[in-house]
N, C-alpha and C positions, 0 to 999 in steps of 0.2 A: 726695332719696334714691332710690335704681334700684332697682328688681327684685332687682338682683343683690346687692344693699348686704344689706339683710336677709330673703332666702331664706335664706341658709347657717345664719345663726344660728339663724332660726325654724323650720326643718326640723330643725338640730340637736337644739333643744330639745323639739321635737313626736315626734323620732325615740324622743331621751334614754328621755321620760316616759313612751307608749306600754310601750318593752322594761320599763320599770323596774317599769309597774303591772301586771302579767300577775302574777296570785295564784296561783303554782306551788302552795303549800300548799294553798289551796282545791280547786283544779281536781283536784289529785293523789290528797286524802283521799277526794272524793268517786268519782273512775274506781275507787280500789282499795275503792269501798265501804265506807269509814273514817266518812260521815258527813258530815255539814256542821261543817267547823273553826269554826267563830267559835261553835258551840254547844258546845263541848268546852273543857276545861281551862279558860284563862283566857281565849279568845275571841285571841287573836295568832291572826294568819296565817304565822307563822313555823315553822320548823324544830324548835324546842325544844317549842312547842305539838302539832304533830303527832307529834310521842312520846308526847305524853299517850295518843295511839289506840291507843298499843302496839305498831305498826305502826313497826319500827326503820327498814325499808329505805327508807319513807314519809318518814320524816325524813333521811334521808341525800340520798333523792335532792330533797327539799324547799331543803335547806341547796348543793347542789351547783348546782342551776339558779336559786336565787334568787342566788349569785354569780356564774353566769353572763352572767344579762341584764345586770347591770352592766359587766362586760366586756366583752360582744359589743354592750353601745352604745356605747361610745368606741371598740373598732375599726372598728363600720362608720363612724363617724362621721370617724373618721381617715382612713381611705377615702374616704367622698364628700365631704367637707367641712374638709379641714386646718385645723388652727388653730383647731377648735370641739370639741374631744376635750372637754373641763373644763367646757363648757357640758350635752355630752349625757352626761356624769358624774353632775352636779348634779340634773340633769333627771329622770333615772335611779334616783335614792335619792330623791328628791322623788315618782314616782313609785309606789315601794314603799311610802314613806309613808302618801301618801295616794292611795288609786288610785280616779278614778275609777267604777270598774265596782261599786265596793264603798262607796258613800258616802263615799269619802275616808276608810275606816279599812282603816289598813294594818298593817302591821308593825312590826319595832322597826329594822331598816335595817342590821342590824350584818353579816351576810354580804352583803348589794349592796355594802353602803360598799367589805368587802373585794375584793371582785372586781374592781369598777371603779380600787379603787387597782392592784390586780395591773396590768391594762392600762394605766394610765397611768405607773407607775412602781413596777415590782418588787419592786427591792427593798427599798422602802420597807413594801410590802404583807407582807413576811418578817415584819417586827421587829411589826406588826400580829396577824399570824396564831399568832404566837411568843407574845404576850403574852395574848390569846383564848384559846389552848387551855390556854396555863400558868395562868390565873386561873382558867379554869375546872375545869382539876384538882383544884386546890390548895382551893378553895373551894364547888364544885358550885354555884355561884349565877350563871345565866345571864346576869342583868342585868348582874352588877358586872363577869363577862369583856367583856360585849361595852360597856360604859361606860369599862372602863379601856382595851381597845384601840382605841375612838372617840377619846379622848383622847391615847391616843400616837402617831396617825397623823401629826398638824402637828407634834411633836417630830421624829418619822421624817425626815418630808418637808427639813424643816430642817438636819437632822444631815446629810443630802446637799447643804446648800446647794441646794435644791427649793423657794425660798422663794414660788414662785408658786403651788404646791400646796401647802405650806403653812397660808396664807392659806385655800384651798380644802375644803381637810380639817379645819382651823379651825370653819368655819361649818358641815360637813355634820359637827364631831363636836358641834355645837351642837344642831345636828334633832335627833339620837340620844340627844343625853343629854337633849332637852326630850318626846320619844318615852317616855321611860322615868322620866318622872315618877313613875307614879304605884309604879313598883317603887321607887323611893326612898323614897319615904312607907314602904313596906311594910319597906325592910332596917332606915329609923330606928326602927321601931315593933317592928321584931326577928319579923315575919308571915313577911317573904319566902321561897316555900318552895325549895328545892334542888331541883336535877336532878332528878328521882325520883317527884316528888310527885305531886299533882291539880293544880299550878298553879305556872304560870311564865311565864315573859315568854317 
């Protein structure tokens, strides 16, 4: 095997995981003086958690760049490396997961998943972000929007005949609903709090 055999894909996925672990929520609470996140609310790194600080824009822009890096790793990767988009996808929400810099506790992966699907396939990312914000209206329970749009993704993907992604969306709405365990325990046991509370996913 050359050099060349597997750079693309090892850089892919070194690219991926890097963009994907960078703890916008962390870094953000504490520049705006919000605090150390993982000590707040329910300890996520996520977007819904940094509302807990009270700090709306905090979360806006937490939820905007944690879909970004997902995106902006499959297009550089589309870029320097064709044909490994789906690797530094994977990589990417794998990342958010479990990042490095933070013990390997991450987040719940529901806005990377979307953004990364944005870049690799639009409008598949639509009927995603359609059902996310519809769940979460209708219901105010963060978990279950972004558990039900984890799981429409590989329907999406499919209903385009996208059966490669798919497959792909598949396994990363696997991460995310096994991510959000422990908010399942909490919706059966009837705990789980809504938007609003002290505590969310």
């Amino acid at each position: 095997m050359t050099v060349e055999t597997w750079a693309a894909p090892l850089l892919s996925l070194l690219l991926g995981y890097i963009l994907g672990s960078i703890p916008f929520g962390v870094l953000l609470t504490r520049l705006g003086g919000a605090g150390d996140l993982r000590s707040i609310g329910s300890g996520n790194i996520g977007a819904t958690n940094v509302l807990r600080t009270g700090r709306k824009e905090l979360a806006a822009l937490t939820l905007l760049l944690d879909g970004a890096k997902g995106a902006v790793a499959v297009i550089i990767v589309r870029e320097l490396f064709p044909g490994h988009e789906q690797m530094a996808a994977l990589a990417a929400l794998v990342g958010h997961l479990y990042p490095i810099w933070l013990r390997f506790k991450g987040g719940k992966g529901v806005a990377t998943f979307f953004g990364l699907m944005a870049a690799l396939h639009w409008e598949s990312s639509i009927f995603f972000a359609a059902l996310w914000l519809g769940t979460l209206s209708l219901t105010r329970f963060s978990s279950v929007a972004g558990m039900s749009a984890a799981l429409m993704a590989p329907v999406a993907a499919a209903a385009f005949l996208r059966f490669d992604l798919a497959l792909l969306y598949l396994g990363m709405a696997l991460l995310v609903i096994w991510k959000h365990r422990a908010n399942v325990e909490r919706l059966m046991a009837g705990t789980e709090p809504r938007v609003g509370g002290t505590k969310d996913a």
